[in-house]
C-alpha positions in Angstrom: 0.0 0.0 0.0 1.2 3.4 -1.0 1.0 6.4 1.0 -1.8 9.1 -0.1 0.2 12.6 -1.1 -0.8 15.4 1.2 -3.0 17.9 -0.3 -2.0 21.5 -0.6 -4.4 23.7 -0.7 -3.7 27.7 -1.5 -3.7 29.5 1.9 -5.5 32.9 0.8 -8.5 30.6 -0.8 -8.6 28.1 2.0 -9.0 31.6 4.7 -11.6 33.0 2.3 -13.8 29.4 2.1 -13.7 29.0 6.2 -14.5 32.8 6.9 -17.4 32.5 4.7 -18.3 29.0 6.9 -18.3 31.1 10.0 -20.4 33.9 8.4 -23.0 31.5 7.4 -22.8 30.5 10.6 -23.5 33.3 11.6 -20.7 35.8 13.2 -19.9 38.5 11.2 -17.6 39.5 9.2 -14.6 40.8 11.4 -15.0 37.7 13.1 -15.0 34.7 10.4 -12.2 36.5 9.2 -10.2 36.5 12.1 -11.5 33.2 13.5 -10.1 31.7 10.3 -7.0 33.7 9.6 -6.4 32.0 13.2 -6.8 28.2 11.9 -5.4 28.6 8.6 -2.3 30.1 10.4 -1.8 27.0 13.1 -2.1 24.9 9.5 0.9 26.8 8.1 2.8 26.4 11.4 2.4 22.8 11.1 -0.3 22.1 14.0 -2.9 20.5 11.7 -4.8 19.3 14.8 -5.4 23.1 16.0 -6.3 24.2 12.5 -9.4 24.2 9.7 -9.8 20.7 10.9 -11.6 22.2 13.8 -14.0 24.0 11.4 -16.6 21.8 11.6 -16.7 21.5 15.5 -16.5 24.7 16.0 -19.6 25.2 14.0 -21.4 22.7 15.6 -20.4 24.0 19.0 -21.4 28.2 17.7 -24.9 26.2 16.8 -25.8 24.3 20.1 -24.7 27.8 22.3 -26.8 30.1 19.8 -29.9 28.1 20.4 -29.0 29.2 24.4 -30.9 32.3 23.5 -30.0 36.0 22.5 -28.9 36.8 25.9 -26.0 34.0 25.9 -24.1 36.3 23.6 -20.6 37.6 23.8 -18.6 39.8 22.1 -16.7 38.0 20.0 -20.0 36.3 17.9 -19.8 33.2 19.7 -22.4 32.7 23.2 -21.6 31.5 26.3 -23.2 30.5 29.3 -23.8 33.0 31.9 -22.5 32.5 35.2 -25.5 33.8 37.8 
């Protein structure tokens, strides 16, 4: 068995396709962009397991907090709980 080739991916297109992920999923722009300038970065650093990988877990946390409610909502487009 041969060993699959990695696949390189342009950097600039691969920020651009997870910012607009995070857009749809609703943070806005500021955000997705600097949310995924963060992953694509610890990619090119060479810590794949902190990078886009993450995308989709991320998303699925951002969902399950945003159906907390409008008042779970922090700054930085993602919600938290509140500690009362």
């Amino acid at each position: 068995m041969g060993s699959t080739p990695p696949v390189m991916v342009n950097a600039e297109a691969l920020d651009a396709l997870v910012a607009n992920v995070f857009q749809a999923a609703g943070c806005d722009g500021p955000e997705s962009q600097r949310i995924s300038r963060h992953l694509v970065d610890a990619n090119l650093a060479g810590h794949d397991s902190h990078g886009v990988v993450r995308v989709p877990r991320y998303v699925e946390w951002l969902e399950a907090l945003c159906a907390e409610g409008p008042d779970r909502r922090c700054g930085y487009g993602w919600r938290r709980l509140r500690r009362d």
